[in-house]
N, C-alpha and C positions, 0 to 999 in steps of 0.2 A: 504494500500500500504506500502511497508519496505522499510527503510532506502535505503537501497542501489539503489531499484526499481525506487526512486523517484530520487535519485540522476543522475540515469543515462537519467529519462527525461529527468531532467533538463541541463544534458550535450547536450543530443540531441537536444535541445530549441535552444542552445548555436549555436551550428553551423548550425542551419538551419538561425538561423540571418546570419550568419555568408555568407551564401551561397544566401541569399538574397540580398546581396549588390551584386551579378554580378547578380541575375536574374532580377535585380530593374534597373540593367544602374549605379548605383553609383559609385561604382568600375572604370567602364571604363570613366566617367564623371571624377574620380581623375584623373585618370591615363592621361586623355586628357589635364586637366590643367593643369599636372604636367611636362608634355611633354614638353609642352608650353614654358617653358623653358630653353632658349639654353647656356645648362652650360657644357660647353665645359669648361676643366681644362685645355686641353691642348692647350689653346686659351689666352693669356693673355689679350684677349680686352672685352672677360666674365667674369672677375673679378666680375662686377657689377650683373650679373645672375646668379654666387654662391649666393653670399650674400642675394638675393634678394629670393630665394627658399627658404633660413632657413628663414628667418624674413616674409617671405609673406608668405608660404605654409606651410610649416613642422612647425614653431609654432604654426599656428592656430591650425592645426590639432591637436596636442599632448595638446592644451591646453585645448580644448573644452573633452580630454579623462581627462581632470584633474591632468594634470602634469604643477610642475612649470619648468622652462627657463632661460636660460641665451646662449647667442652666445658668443663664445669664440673665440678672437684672436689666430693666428697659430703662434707658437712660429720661426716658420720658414720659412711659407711658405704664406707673407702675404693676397692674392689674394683668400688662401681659409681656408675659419674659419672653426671653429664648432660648434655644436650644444649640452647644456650637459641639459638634462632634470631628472628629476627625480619624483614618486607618490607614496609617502611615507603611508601608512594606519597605520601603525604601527611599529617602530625600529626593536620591539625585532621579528617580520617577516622573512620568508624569503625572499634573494632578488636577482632581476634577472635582467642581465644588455643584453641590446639589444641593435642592432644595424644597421644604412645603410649608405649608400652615394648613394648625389643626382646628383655629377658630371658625365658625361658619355663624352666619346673619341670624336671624331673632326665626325659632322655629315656627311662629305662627300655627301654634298647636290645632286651633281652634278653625281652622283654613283649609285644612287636610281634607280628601275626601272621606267618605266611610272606607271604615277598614286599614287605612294607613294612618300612621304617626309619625313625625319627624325623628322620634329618639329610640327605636325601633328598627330595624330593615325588617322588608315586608318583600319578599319575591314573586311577581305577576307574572309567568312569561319570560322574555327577558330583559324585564323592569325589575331592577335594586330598589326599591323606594327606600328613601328616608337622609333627614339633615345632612349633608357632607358628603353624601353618596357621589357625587359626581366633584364638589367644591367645598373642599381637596382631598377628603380620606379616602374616599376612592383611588384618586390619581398618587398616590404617593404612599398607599399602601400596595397598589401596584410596583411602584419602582423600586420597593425594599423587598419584595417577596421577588423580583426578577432577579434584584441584584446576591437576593441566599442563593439564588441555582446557579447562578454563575461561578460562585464562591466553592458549593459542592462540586458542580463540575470540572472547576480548577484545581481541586483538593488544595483548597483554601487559600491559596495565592491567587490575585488578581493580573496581577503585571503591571500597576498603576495603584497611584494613592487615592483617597475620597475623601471629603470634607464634606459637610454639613451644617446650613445655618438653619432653623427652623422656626419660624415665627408665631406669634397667637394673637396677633392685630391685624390679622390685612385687611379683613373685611371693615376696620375702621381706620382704614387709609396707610396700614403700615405704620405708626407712630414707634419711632425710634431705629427703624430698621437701616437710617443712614447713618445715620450716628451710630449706631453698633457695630457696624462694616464699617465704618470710618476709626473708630477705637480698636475693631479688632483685623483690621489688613492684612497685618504681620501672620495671625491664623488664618484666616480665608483667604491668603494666596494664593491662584489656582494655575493651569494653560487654560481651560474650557468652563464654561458653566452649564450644564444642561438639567434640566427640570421639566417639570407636567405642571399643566394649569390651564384652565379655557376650554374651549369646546375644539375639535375637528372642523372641518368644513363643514364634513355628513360622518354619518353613524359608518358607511362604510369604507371610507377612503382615509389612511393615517395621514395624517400632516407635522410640519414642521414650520412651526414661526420664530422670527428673527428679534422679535424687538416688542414692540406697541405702540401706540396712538396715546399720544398724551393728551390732558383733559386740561382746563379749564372751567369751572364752577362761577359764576359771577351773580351777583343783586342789581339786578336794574328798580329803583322806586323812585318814583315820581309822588313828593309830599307836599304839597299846594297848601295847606289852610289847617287849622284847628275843627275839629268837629265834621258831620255831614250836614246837608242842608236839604231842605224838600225840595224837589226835582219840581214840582211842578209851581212852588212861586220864585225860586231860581234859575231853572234850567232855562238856557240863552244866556245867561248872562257870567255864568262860574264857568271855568275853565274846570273841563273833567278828567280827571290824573287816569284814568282806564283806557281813554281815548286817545288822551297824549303818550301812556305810555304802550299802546297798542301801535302807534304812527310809531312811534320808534324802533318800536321794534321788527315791522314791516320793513323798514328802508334798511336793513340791515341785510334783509336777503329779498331776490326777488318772488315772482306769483310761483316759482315751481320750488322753492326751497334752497337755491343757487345763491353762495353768499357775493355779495357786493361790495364790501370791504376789503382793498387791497391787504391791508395792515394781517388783516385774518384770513387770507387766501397764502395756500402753501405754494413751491417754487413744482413747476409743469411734472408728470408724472414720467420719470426715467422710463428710459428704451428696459433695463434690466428688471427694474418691477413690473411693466407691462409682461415681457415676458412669464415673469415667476406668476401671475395670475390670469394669463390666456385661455388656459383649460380648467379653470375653477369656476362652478355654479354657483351663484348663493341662494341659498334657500331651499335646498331640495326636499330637507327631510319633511315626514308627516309632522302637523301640528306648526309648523312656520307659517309665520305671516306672508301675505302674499303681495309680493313687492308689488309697487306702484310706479312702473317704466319710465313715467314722466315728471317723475321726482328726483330733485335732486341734480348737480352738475351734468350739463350737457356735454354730448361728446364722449362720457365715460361707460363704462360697462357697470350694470349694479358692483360688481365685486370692488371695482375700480373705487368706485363711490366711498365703497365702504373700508376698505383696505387702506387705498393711496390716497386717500384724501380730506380734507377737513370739512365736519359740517359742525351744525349750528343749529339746537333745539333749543325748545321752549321746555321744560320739565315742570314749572305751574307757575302762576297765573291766579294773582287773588286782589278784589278791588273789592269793598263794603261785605256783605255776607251772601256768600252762592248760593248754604243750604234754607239761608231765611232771610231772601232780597228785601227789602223797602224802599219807600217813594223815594231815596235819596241820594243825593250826589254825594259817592264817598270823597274822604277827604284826602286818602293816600291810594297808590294802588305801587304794586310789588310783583316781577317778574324775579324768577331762578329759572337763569339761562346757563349753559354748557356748550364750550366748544370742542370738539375732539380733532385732534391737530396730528398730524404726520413733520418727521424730520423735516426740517427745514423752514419752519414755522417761525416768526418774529412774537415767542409765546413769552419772551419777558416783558414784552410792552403791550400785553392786550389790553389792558386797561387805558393807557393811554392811546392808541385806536379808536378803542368805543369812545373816548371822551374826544377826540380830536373830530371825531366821526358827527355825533350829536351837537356839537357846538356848527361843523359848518349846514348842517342841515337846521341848524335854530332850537333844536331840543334841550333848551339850555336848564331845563328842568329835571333834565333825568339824571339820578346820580347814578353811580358806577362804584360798586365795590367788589374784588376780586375776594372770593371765600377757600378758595382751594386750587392747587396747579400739582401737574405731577407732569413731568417731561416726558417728551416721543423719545423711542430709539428703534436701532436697526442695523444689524448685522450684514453688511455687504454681502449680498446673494451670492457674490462671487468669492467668500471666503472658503479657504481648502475643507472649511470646517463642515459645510454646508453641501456642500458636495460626498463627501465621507456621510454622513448623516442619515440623504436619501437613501446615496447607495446600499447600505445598511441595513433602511428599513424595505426596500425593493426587495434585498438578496432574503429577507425575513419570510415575507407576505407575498409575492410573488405581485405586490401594486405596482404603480405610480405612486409615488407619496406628495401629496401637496404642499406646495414651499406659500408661504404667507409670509412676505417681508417682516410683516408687523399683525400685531392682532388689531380686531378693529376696537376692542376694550381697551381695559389698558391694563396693566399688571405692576409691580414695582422695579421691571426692569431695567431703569436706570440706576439704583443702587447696585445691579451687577456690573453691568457696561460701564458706567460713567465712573460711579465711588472707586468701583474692584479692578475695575480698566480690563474684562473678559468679553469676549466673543461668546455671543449668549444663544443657549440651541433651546427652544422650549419643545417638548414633544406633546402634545394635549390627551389626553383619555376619555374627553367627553366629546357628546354631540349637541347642537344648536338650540335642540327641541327637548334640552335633559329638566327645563323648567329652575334652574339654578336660581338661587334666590327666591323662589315661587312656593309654594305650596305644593306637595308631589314633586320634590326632586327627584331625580332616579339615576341610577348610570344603567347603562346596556349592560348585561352580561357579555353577549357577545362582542362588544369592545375589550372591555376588558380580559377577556381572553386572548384574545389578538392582541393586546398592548401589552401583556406580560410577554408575550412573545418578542415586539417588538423590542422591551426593552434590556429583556435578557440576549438579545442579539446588539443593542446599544453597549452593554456592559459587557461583552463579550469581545464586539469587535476594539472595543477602547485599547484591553489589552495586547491586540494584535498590531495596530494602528499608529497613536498616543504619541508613541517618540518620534516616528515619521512627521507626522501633520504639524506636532511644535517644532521641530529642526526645520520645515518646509518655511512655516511662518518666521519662524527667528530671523530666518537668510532671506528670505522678500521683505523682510523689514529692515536689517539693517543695509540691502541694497539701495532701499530705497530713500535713507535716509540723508541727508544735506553734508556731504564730509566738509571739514573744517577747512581752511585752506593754510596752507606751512608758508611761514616766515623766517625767513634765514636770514 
């Protein structure tokens, strides 16, 4: 038998372990106890149910893979630590920093349909129901149980090191996570960072995204006067803050949703991201919305839209009382608008945009207050890394795997790219239609089956790979770099 013959048994060993934790029940046996957990971040009375996942669940887990531990105070956000692991085989290795969070959004117990509970899994078919299932303990109980078969299959040498940040904030904006990759650099050292988080394109195509679409939160209120006043022995004569701040917010984007502000329009959509999303559909699965062709930037394709480009919602909308209107002309009215922005974006000055934007149109009433920003990134589709990555999950799955520059959410991936300064590989485990954040979360079974495959073929091929792709990059980097010029 040849080298290579035997190597790729031994890949195929690799994730058939790997696919025997869901055919064995173990998988869904974590994913039950890990449920079990109601770590609500956005709950301040589950303090104690952060805490209690990293030290009760997620240590054991990483320890018995042979990594050491430590839980890390949140430099800001005391209610929810971290988690910083690391399984060193050897320094001069490569190394690869991963990651998840165990926090998930407020279970909305009461929301569920009959028969399902968020703190619970509940199996329909091949619906997972319950909290977290799909956003994250799904997705990162998957990449620890990929990453035991790979370990067995190696008889316990990797060929590469692993690190570990783990978080119990994201779902309230990530609080501290720069600052703890900033304090701790020196331990999250990495070459690569790859991780699960987000949905797939579709339930049956894997994909691979590079980065995210940064956000923008802002307060548009327009406050004219003290009090309401009776519409009908005023109106004509009071100026209506609903109306002026509805005029404003119209010249903002055109009649199809198409923004009109230079300031907040991104730079044209590259020839290599057209590319990378040519043969992507959005919307396929059952239960998706059904897009509206003539919304939105002209000229683009929906994925384009949503992918490579920035838009501009309205998320609410409140002038006097909706649920119990009277004859009167309020005296404030209040938009919470969001912009979701792609690389290239002028997203440190949106505010002064919209204000530059409103003053020459005359809306000199509407204030502007930014409440929230997280920055775009994005992984050069053309990095070696990204290439290795498909090929990987192709030689798995016998797919196409779908390259998404960016996700059209957004994740906290510039604390890896920007803080950690890594080439960032997210691999997803969910689908579109998994109800995330809803009522009836679920993951596929059948994903996740496939994605422990894939990603014990991730963590399989790393040790084959690893030193090639960083030696490749080190030498196109410092080719590329400015040499200094000698003075004699």
């Amino acid at each position: 038998m040849t080298a290579s013959l035997l190597t790729e048994n031994r890949r195929a060993d690799a994730i058939e372990r790997a696919r025997q934790a869901y055919d064995s029940g173990r998988l869904l046996d974590d994913l039950t106890r890990r449920i079990g957990f109601r770590t609500e971040s956005q709950n301040p009375s589950q303090a104690d149910a952060l805490h209690a996942y990293l030290a009760d669940e997620i240590a054991p887990t990483l320890a018995r893979l042979g990594f050491t531990y430590r839980i890390a105070a949140n430099p800001t956000a005391e209610r929810a630590p971290f988690l910083i692991a690391e399984r060193i085989e050897d320094p001069s290795l490569p190394t690869v920093l991963t990651y998840g969070h165990g926090d998930v959004v407020r279970g909305y117990d009461e929301q569920w349909r009959a028969g399902l509970a968020p703190w619970r899994v509940t199996v329909e078919g091949d619906r997972w129901y319950g909290r977290g299932s799909a956003d994250n303990k799904g997705q990162h109980s998957i990449n620890f149980a990929a990453l035991g078969a790979v370990l067995d299959a190696r008889g316990g040498r990797l060929g590469y090191n692993v690190k570990v940040i783990f978080e119990m904030g994201e779902e309230i904006g990530s609080p501290g996570l720069n600052e703890i990759c900033t304090l701790e650099s020196t331990a999250l050292a990495a070459d690569v960072f790859i991780a699960s988080d987000g949905p797939r394109v579709s339930g049956e195509r894997p994909t691979v995204f590079l980065g995210s679409r940064g956000g923008v939160n802002f307060d548009l209120t327009v406050d004219l006067r003290e009090g309401a006043h009776h519409s009908g022995n005023w109106g004509g004569v009071l100026r209506n803050p609903a109306i002026v701040l509805a005029h404003a917010i119209a010249s903002l984007v055109d009649t199809r949703g198409a923004i009109v502000v230079d300031g907040l329009r991104p730079p044209p959509v590259s020839d290599a991201v057209r590319r990378a999303l040519a043969d992507i559909e959005l919307g396929g699965d059952a239960n998706a919305p059904e897009i509206d062709p003539e919304w939105g930037e002209p000229g683009l394709t929906p994925t384009e839209r949503v992918i490579a480009w920035n838009t501009l919602e309205v998320l609410a909308f409140k002038a006097g009382n909706p649920d119990a209107p009277v004859n009167a002309i309020p005296p404030v009215a209040r938009a919470t608008c969001q912009l979701r922005f792609v690389v290239g974006t002028d997203s440190a000055h949106i505010a002064e945009h919209l204000a530059a934007h409103f003053a020459r149109h005359g809306f000199t009433e509407v204030q502007v207050c930014v409440t929230r920003t997280a920055a775009a990134t994005r992984l050069d589709p053309e990095d070696p890394w990204v290439d290795w990555a498909l090929r990987s999950i192709a030689n798995t799955t016998d797919k196409k795997p779908a390259l998404l520059p960016n996700l059209g959410g957004t994740v906290p991936n510039d604390v890896f790219a920007d803080t950690l300064g890594l080439p960032t590989l997210w691999i997803p485990h969910s689908y579109p239609a998994c109800s995330q954040h809803a009522p009836n979360e679920h993951l596929l079974g059948s994903v996740a089956r496939e994605a422990l495959g894939v990603m014990a073929g991730i963590w399989w091929d790393l040790g084959e790979d690893a030193r090639r792709i960083v030696e490749a990059r080190t030498a196109s980097s410092e080719a590329s770099a400015p040499h200094a010029s000698v003075i004699e």
